[in-house]
N, C-alpha and C positions, 0 to 999 in steps of 0.2 A: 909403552902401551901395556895397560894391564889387563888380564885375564878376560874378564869382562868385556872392553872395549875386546879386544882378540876377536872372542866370540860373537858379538855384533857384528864387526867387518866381515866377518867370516860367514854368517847367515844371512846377510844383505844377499851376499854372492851364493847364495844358495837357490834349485828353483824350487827344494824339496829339502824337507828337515830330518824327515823320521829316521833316515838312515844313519846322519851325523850324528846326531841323537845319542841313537842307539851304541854305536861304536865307542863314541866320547862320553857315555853315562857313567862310567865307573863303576860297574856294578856289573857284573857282584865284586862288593866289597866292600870294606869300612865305610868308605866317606863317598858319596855319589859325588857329581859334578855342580856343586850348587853356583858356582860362576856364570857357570853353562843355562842353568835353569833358570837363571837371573837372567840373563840375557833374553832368552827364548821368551821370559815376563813380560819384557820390554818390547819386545819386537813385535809380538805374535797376534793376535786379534781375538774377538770372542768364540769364531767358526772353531777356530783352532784349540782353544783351552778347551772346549766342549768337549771334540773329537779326542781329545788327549785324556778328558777322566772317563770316559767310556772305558778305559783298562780297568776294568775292575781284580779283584785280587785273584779269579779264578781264572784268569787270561796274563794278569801282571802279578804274581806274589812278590812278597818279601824279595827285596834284593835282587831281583832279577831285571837287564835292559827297559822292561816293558814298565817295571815299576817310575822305572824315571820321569818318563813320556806323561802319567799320570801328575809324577808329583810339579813336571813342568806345566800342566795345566792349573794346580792349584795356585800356583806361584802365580799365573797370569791372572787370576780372578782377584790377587791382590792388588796385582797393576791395575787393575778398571777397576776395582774398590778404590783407590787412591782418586782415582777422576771423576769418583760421586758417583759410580755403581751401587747406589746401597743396598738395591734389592739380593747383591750376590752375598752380602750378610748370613741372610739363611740356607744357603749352599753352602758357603763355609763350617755351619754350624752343625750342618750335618755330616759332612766331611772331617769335621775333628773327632768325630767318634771309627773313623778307617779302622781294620784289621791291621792296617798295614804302618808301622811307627813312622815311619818317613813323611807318609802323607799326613798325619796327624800335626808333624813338625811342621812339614809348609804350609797349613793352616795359620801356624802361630806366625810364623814368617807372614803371611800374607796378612795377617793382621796388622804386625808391625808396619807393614806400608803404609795404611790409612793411618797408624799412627803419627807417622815421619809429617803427612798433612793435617792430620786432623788429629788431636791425642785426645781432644775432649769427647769428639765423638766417640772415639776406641773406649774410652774408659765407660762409657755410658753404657755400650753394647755390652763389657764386659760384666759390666756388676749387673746384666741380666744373665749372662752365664755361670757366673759365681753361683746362682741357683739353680744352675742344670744338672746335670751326668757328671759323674767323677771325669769322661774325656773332656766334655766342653769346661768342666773347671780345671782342668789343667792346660789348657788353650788359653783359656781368658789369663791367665795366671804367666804362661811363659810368656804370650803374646805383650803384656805390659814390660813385667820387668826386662826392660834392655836399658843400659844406661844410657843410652842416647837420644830414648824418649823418656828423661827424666829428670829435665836440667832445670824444670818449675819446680817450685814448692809444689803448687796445689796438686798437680800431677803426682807427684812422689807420695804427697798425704792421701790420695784418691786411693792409688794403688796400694797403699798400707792397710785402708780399711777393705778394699777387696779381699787382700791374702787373708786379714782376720777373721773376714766372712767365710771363706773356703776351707780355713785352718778350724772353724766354731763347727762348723759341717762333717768335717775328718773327726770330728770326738765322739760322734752319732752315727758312723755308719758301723753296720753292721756286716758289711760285704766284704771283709777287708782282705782276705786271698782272690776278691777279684781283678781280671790284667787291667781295668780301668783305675782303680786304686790304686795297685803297685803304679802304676804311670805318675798318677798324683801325686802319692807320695815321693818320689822320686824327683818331681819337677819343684815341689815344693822345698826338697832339699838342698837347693840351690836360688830361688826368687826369692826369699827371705834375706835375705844378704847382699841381693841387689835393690833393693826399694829400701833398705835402710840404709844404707851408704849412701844411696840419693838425699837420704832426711834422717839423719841418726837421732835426732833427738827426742822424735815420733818413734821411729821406728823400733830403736833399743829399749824402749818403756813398751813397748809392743811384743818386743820377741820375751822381756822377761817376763809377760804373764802367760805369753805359752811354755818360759821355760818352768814355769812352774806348776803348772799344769799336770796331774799324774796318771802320765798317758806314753805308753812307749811309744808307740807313733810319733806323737808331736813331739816329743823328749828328742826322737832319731832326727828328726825334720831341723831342729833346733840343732843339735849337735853338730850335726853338715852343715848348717850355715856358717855354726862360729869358728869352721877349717876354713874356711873362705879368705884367701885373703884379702881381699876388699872389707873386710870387717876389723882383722887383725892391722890393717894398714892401718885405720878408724880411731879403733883403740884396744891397743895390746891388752893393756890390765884389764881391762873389761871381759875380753874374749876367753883370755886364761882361768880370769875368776869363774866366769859361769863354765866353760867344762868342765874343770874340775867339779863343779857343785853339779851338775847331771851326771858324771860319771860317779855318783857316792848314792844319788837319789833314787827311793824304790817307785816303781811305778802299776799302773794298773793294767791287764795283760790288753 
């Protein structure tokens, strides 16, 4: 039995959660309990995810038990997103913007569920995110690339023109020490090299017009991707040629 399953059996038999919750959150620490939190998605109802994002960050901070109980609520808004909730859409959307990194994550998480059923829907909400807040474009952004919602063409070229959209956006903001941007860019330095590995041959005529773009940002964004090994699996010579050709290239501050 795996972890998951565990923690289902284990909540059925429960007449009260918050306390196992609490105990089993893992937190404070690195990595919470997302098994756990998955479970808790699965099980739990809508009374329950509500009461659970009422921890707001001034009762739940950063890393702390309480924080969990929250991000298990978001995770459940996934689960009834998955089963034609669409209204909880715009609660998610507000929710990617958290103080709090965790819950901004199981946003993206809770997207990917609607993806697992619906990836044309997902795509469709996303590329109206792509023109939101640097947090809901990094939402829209992790929440697609997962390789497992990625195994279409059309999907794969969907999500290449999102990141082009978000990446056209990052060349134009002026905010760029703000913690919504570092998030950005950062999530960005990783979903580049998952949406073209789903479609390399869209994708790599994609990244080399940002690799040549003269912009440290997108230059860094690009760079992280081609450490990837899912790229380098792809194509060695490729990967090699262009860092070396970024790390030679001057850019614009």
């Amino acid at each position: 039995m795996g972890n998951l399953e565990f923690y289902k059996t284990h909540l059925i038999n429960l007449s009260t959660w918050d306390d196992f919750l609490l105990k089993e959150s893992g937190l404070p620490g690195p990595r919470g309990n997302i098994e756990l939190g998955q479970a808790v998605a699965e099980l739990g109802n809508r009374a329950l995810f509500d009461r659970y994002l009422t921890y707001k960050p001034d009762v739940a901070p950063t890393n702390s038990p309480y924080e969990f109980l929250a991000f298990c609520g978001v995770l459940g808004l996934g689960h009834l997103l998955a089963e034609g909730d669409y209204s909880l859409l715009n609660i998610l959307r507000s929710l990617s913007s958290d103080t709090r990194w965790r819950m901004r994550e199981g946003v993206a998480m809770a997207l990917q569920r609607l993806g697992d059923v619906n990836m044309d829907l997902l795509l469709n909400e996303m590329a109206s995110w792509a023109n939101g807040n640097t947090h809901e474009q990094r939402a829209a952004a992790a929440a697609i690339c997962e390789p497992r919602l990625l195994n279409q063409e059309r999907h794969a070229t969907q999500s290449l023109s999102i990141l082009d959209l978000i990446t056209d956006s990052m060349t134009r903001n002026e905010d760029r020490r703000s913690e919504g941007y570092q998030a950005l860019r950062k999530g960005m330095g990783y979903c580049w090299s998952v949406a073209t590995a789903a479609l390399p041959h869209i994708g790599k005529t994609l990244m080399e017009k940002w690799m040549s773009f003269p912009d440290k940002d997108i230059q860094w964004i690009m760079r992280e991707n081609l450490k990837k090994n899912r790229l380098v699996r792809i194509d060695p010579e490729w990967t090699e040629r262009w860092l070396k050709a970024l790390s030679t290239t001057k850019t614009n501050p």
